[in-house]
C-alpha positions as CSV (number, residue, x, y, z in Angstrom):
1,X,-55.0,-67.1,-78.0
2,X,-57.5,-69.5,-79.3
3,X,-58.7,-70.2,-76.2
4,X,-59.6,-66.4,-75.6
5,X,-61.0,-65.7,-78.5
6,X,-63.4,-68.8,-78.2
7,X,-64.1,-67.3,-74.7
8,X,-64.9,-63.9,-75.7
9,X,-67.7,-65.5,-78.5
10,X,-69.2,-67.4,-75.3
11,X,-69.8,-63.5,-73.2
12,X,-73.4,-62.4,-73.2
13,X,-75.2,-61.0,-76.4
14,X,-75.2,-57.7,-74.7
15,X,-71.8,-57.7,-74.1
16,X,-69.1,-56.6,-77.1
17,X,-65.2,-57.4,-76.8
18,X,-62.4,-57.1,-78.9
19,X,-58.7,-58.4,-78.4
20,X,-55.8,-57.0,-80.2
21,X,-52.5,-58.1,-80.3
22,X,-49.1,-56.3,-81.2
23,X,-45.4,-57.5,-80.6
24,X,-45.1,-56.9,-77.2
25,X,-48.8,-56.7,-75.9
26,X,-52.4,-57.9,-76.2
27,X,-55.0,-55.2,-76.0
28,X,-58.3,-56.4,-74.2
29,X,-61.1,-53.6,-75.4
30,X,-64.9,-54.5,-73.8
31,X,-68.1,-52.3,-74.1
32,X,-69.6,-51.6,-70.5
33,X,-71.8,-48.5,-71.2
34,X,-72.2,-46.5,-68.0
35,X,-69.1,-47.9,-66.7
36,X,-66.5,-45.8,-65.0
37,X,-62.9,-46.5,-63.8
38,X,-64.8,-46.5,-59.6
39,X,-67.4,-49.1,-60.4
40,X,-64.5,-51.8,-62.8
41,X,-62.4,-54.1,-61.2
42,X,-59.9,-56.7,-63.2
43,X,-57.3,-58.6,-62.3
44,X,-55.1,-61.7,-63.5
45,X,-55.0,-64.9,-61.2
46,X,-54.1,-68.3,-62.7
47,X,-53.7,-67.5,-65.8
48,X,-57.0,-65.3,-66.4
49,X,-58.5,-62.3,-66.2
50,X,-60.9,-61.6,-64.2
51,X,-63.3,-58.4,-64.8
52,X,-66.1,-57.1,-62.2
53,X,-67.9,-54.3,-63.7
54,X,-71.1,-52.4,-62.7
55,X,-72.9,-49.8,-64.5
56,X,-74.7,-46.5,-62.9
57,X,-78.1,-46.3,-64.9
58,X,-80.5,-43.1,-64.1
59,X,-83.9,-43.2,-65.2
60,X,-85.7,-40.1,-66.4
61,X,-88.3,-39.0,-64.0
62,X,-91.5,-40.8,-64.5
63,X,-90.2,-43.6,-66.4
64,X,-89.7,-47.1,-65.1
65,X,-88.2,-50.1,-67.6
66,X,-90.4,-52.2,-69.5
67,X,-87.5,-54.0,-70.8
68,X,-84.1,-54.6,-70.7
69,X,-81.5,-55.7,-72.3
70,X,-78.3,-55.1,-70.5
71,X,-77.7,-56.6,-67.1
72,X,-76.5,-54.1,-64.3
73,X,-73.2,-56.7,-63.5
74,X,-70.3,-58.1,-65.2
75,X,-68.8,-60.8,-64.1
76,X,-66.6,-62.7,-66.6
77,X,-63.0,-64.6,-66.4
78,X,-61.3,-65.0,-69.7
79,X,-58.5,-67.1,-70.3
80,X,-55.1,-64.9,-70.8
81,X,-53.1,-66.3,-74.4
82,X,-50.1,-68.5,-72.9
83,X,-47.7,-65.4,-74.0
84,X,-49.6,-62.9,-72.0
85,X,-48.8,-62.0,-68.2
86,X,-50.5,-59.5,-65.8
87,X,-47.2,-57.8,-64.3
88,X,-47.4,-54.5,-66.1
89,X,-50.8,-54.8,-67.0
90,X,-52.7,-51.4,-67.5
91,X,-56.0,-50.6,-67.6
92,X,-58.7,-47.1,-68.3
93,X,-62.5,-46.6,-68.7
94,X,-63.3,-44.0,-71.5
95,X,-66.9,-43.4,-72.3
96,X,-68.0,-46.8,-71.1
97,X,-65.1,-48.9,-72.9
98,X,-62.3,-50.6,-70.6
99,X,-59.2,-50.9,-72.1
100,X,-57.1,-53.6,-70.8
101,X,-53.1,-53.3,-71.9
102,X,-51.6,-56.6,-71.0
103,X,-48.1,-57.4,-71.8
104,X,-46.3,-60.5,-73.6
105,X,-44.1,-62.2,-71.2
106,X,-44.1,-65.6,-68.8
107,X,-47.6,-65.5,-67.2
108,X,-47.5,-64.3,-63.1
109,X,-49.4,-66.0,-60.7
110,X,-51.6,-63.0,-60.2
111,X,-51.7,-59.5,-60.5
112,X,-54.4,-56.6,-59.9
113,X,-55.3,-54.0,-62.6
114,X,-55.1,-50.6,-62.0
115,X,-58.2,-49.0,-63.7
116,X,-57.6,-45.1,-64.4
117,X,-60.5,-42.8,-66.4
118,X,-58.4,-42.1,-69.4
């Protein structure tokens, strides 16, 4: 678990994450404003996780950035605790925060994550 929480300190400034962890599961929470459940992938492969994200951004009419903060993509692979497994993972999108549900067990080789809007 170590090894993921180091991981999550490394993501960009921009980018805020949480993990969770409960008897039976480890609860993988990470900010991607203007996110949906369409425009996220994840999935587990060799012992990580693996998350693809891209954000829909609409400018108001007229305007154009001056500067910004947040990058368009995501793409990060986090190490999975030793305990954790992606058979039976789940995964959801509510107002820009992906939820990733991944079970305790003996790690699979790899695994895709469905993503539902919650």
């Amino acid at each position: 678990m170590s090894a993921l929480r180091d991981a999550l300190r490394e993501l960009p400034d921009a980018v805020y994450a949480d993990v969770l962890e409960s008897d039976d599961a480890y609860l993988l929470l990470v900010d991607l404003p203007g996110a949906t459940s369409e425009t996220v992938d994840a999935r587990v492969e060799r012992g990580r996780v693996i998350i693809e994200a891209r954000r829909e951004k609409d400018l108001p009419a007229g305007f154009e950035y001056v500067e910004e903060e947040r990058s368009l993509f995501l793409d990060v692979e986090l190490p999975l605790p030793p305990d954790a497994t992606g058979d039976g993972a789940k995964g959801s999108v509510d107002q820009g925060v992906l939820e990733l549900r991944l079970p305790k067990q003996t790690a699979a080789p790899s695994a895709t994550i469905p993503i539902d809007e919650a």
